[in-house]
Steps between C-alpha positions, in 0.01 A plus 500: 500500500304193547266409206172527612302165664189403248186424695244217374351732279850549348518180434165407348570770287822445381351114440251672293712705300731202432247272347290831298180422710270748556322523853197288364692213364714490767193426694403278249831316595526523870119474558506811681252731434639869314354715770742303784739525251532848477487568830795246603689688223488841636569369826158546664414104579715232580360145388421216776708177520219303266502756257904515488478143517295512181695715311828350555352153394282690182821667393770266557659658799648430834344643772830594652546753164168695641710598801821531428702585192778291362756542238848736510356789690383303801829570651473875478458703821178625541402824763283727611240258466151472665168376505155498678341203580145446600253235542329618220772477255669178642529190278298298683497052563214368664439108604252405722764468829686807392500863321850699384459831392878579330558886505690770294541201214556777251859520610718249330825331666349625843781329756193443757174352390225666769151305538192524722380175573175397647534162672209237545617186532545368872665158462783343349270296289292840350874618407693166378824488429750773676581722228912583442644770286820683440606821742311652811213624592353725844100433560303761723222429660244764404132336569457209720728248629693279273723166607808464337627151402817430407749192409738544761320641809215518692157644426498838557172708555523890359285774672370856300833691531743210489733399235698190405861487262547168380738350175240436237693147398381344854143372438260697677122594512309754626161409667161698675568441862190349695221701518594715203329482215698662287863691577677768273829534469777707278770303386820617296672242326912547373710306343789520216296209285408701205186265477363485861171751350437171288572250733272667723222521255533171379507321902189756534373293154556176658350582847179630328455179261560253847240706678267514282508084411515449927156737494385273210588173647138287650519545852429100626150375630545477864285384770358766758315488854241720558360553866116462508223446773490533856807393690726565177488131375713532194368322158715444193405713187689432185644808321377628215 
């Protein structure tokens, strides 16, 4: 019979356990507070990205060990497995083009990574670079309409209902069509790479810190006309 799979909670604890902490200085540690603690523990809360982020980089961990378990008995069969996911208990990644809400993360060496995305961004530019990863991944359209960019082909533009297969290693991008503000979509994400959970995290890392410099960047004084008067007559006012 296959050894049970430990949840996050299972994990924190066992962390606690090995190093003698109790809940409070684990807190201490992690800068966590004991109450969230406790609760991620006996299973009933799930952190967000920051705060995993934080306690991988307060505890000197990978993130990739918060999702998956390594070591001898990774190899072991594991069934009769399942989990609920929700909104609610999601890890969740928000940037200011983009939200990921990662469900049923309590399982560990899940062969599919599931995630409800809400997309903003409606250019090439708002996303940068075309993201590539390892394995495959299906996107359906639940909310809105989405355009689908890809390395190899043309643009494609998804409707509420419609779905799109593509091989994750082909850069692609996922946009809000015209006249959507924002789309939502489900996307499940496979692969064998023992490591695509981090590489996901850490490309959602790198999206978030380029997003957040582009909003930062001073936007350049510009000239504007301005109509004004009878007849229209246009007079130059300089901006700002």
């Amino acid at each position: 019979m296959a050894s049970p799979v430990p949840t996050l909670g299972a994990l924190l604890r066992a962390l606690r356990s090995r190093n003698n902490w109790t809940l409070k200085q684990m807190s201490e540690e992690s800068g966590i507070p004991v109450s969230t603690l406790s609760k991620v523990e006996h299973d009933r809360l799930t952190l967000t990205y920051d705060k995993l982020y934080q306690l991988s980089q307060r505890l000197g961990m990978r993130m990739s060990e918060l999702f998956a378990e390594t070591g001898d008995d990774a190899s072991q069969p594991v069934t009769a497995r399942r989990s609920l996911g929700d909104m609610a208990r999601s890890v969740r990644v928000e940037t200011p083009n983009y939200d990921y809400y990662y469900l049923c993360t309590e399982l560990r060496r899940k062969r599919m990574i599931p995630v409800i995305s809400k997309i903003r961004a409606k250019t090439t530019e708002q996303f940068g670079e075309l993201v590539r990863h390892a394995g495959e991944e299906f996107v359906y359209v639940l909310k809105g309409r989405i355009i689908v960019a890809t390395e190899f082909y043309d643009t494609v533009t998804l409707e509420e209902g419609q779905s799109i297969y593509i091989d994750s290693s082909m850069g692609h991008a996922y946009l809000a069509a015209e006249g959507c503000d924002e789309a939502e979509v489900l996307a499940v994400m496979s692969s064998a790479d023992e490591e695509l959970m981090q590489s996901l995290l850490g490309m959602h890392e790198e999206k978030k810190s380029e997003q957040l410099q582009a909003a930062a960047a001073p936007v350049p004084a510009r000239r504007e006309g301005r109509v004004t008067g009878r007849g229209g007559r246009r007079k130059a006012a300089a901006a700002g």
